[in-house]
C-alpha positions as CSV (number, residue, x, y, z in Angstrom):
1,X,72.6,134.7,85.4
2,X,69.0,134.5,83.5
3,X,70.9,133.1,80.2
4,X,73.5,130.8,82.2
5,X,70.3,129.0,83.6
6,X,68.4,129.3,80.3
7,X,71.2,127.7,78.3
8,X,71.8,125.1,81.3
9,X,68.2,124.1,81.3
10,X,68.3,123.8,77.4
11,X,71.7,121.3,77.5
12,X,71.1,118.1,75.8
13,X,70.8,115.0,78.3
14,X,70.6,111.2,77.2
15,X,67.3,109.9,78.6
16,X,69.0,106.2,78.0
17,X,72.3,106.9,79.9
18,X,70.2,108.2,82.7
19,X,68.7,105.7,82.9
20,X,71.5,102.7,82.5
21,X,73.6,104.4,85.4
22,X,70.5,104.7,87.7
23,X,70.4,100.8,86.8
24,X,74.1,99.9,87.4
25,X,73.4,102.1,90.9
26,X,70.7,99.9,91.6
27,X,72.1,96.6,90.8
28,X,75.2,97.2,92.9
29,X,73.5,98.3,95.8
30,X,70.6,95.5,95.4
31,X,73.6,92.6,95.1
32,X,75.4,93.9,97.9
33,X,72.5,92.7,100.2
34,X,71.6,89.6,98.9
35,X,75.5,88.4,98.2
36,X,75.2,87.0,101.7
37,X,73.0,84.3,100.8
38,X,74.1,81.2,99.6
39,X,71.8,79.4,96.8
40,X,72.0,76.0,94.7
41,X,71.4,76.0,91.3
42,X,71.8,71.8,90.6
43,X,75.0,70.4,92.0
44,X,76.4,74.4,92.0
45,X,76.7,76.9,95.0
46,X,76.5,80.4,94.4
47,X,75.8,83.6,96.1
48,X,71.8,85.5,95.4
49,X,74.1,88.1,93.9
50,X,74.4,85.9,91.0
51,X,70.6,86.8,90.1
52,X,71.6,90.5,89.6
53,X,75.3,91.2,89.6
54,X,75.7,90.2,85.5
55,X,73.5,92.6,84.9
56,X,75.7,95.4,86.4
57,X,78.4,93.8,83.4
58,X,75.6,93.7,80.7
59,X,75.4,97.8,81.3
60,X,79.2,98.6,81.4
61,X,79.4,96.9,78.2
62,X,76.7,98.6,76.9
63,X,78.2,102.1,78.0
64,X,81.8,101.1,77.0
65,X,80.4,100.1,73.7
66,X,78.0,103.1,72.9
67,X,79.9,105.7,74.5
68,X,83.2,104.9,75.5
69,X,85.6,104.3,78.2
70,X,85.3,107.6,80.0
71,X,81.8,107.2,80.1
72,X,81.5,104.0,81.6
73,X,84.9,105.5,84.1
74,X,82.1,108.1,85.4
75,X,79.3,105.7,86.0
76,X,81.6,103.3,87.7
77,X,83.1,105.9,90.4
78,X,79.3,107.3,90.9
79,X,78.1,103.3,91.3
80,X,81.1,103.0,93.8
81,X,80.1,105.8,95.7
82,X,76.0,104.8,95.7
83,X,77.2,101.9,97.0
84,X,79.3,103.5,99.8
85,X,76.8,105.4,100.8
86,X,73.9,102.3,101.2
87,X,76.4,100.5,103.1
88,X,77.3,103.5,105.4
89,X,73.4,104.3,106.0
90,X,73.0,100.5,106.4
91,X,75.8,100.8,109.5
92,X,74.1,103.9,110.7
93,X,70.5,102.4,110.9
94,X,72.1,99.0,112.5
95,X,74.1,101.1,115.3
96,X,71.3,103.3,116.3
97,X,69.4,102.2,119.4
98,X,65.9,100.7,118.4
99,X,62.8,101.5,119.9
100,X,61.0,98.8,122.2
101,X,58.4,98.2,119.0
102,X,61.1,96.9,116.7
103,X,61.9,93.4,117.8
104,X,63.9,92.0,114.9
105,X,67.0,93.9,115.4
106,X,69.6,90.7,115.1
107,X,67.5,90.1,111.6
108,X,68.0,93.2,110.5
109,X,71.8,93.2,111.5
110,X,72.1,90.0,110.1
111,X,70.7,90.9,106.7
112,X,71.7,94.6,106.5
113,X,74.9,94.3,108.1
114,X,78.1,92.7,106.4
115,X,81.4,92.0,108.1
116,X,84.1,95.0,107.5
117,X,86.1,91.9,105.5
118,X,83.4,91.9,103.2
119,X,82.6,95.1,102.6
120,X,86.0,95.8,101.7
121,X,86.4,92.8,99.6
122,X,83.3,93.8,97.7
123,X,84.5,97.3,97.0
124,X,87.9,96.2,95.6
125,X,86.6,93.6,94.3
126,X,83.5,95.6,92.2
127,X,86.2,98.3,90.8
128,X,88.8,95.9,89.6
129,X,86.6,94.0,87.8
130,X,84.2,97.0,86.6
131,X,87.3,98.6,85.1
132,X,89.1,95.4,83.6
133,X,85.5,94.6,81.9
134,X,85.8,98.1,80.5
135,X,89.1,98.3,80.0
136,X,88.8,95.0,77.6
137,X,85.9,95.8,75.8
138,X,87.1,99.1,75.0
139,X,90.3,97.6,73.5
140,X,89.2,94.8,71.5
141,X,86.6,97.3,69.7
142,X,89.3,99.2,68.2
143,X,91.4,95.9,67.2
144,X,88.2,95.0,65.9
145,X,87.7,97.8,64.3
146,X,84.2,97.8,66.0
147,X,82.7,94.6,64.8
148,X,82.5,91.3,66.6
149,X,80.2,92.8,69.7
150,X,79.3,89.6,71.1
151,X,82.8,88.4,71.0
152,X,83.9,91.0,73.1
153,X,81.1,91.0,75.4
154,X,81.9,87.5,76.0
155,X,85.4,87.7,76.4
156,X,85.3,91.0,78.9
157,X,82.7,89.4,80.7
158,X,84.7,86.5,81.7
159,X,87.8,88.8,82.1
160,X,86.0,91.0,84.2
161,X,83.9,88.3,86.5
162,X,86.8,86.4,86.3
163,X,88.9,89.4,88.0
164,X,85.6,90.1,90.6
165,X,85.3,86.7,92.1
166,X,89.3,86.0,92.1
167,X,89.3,89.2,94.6
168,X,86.3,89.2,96.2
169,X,86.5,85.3,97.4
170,X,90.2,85.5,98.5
171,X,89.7,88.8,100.5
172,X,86.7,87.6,102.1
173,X,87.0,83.7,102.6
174,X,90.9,83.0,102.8
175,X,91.8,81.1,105.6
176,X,88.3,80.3,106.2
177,X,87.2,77.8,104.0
178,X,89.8,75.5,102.5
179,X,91.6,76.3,99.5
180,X,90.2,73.8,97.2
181,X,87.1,75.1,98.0
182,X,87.9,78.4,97.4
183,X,89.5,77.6,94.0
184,X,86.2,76.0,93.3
185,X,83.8,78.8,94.2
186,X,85.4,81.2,92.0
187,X,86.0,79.4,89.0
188,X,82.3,78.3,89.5
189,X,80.7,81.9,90.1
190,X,83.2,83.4,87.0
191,X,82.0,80.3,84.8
192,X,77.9,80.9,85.6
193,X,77.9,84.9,85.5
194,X,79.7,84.3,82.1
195,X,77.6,81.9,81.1
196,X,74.4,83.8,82.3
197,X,76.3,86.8,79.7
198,X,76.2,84.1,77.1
199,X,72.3,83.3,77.6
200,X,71.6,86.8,77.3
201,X,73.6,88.2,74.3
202,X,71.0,88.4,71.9
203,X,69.1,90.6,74.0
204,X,71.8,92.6,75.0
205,X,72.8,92.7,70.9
206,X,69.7,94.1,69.6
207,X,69.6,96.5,73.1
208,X,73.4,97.6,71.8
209,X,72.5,98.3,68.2
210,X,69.0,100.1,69.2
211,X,71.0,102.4,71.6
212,X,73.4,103.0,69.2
213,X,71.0,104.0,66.5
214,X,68.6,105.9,68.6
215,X,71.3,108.1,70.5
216,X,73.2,108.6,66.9
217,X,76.7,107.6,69.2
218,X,79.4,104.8,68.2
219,X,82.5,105.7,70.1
220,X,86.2,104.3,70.0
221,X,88.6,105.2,72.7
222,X,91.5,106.2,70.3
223,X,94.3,108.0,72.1
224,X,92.9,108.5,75.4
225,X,93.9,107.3,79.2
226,X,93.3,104.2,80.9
227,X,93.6,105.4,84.3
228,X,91.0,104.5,86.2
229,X,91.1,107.9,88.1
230,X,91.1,110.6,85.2
């Protein structure tokens, strides 16, 4: 027992994978609350979401690109569930009866307190384009033989926000707000979060090579599965 817990205690842990899923966590559980609000940025609309939700993409590329598709699979089921479990304490803390000191109970339901249609749209919506993004940039680094980063960044990116507001929007807003609309909101959203990708590249190129170096770890996905479940 002594030198199972000795030789647990001594395994080798990333400090810097830590620490990029405990962000991805945080910025899916952060964008599901302020997703609700609507923002203008110039002549666009957008959801708040759009202030932090890339940056959930800037990580699985990172992960996907330093360590592999079956890294990034794990971090986006543990995300998924983080998520699932803010929402379902957000639900509990909304249904419980308030004391007589808390007076801003339809506030807090308001903010804290999506619609079932959402929820669920969000949740579909966060793994189908979680795994396309990783599914992409996992792919085009072995045709690419692993160079071309920012190409694929790019290009998974807008594959993968592309796939995210196309679900999300038409679960949560068909046959509320007219088509064209629609159409229009989710071409918009996929064309800023890639564009935001775009603004940020550098950073996240010099972030990917400094990872790469420091954790001495370059993976390609050769020959393994693509199932999102194992």
């Amino acid at each position: 027992m002594i030198t199972t817990l000795k030789t647990s205690m001594n395994k080798k842990y990333s400090p810097t994978y830590l620490f990029l899923s405990l962000l991805f966590a945080t910025c899916l559980i952060v964008a599901n609350i302020v997703e609700q609000k609507l923002i203008t940025i110039g002549p666009f609309e957008a959801t708040a979401g759009l202030l932090i939700f890339p940056i959930s993409y800037v990580v699985n590329d990172l992960i996907a690109e330093v360590w592999g598709y079956r890294a990034i699979r794990t971090i986006i089921w543990y995300g998924f569930l983080m998520n699932f479990i803010a929402v379902a304490i957000f639900r509990l803390a909304i249904i419980l009866p308030s004391s007589e000191n808390f007076t801003n109970q339809e506030a807090f339901s308001f903010v804290m307190g999506n619609t079932l249609r959402l929820t669920i749209a969000s949740f579909i919506a966060f793994l189908t384009g979680s795994f396309l993004n990783a599914y992409i940039m996992s792919k085009m680094k072995i045709a690419q033989a692993g160079r071309g980063f920012s190409l694929r960044a790019i290009v998974s990116t807008l594959g993968g926000e592309g796939a995210d507001s196309l679900v999300f929007f038409s679960i949560a807003f068909s046959g509320i707000i007219p088509l064209k609309s629609l159409i229009l909101l989710i071409l918009t959203q996929t064309a800023m979060k890639t564009f935001y990708e775009i603004i940020i590249l550098p950073l996240t190129t010099q972030i990917v090579k400094f990872v790469k170096k420091h954790e001495q770890t370059n993976i390609f996905d050769n020959d393994i599965s693509y199932n999102p479940f194992f």
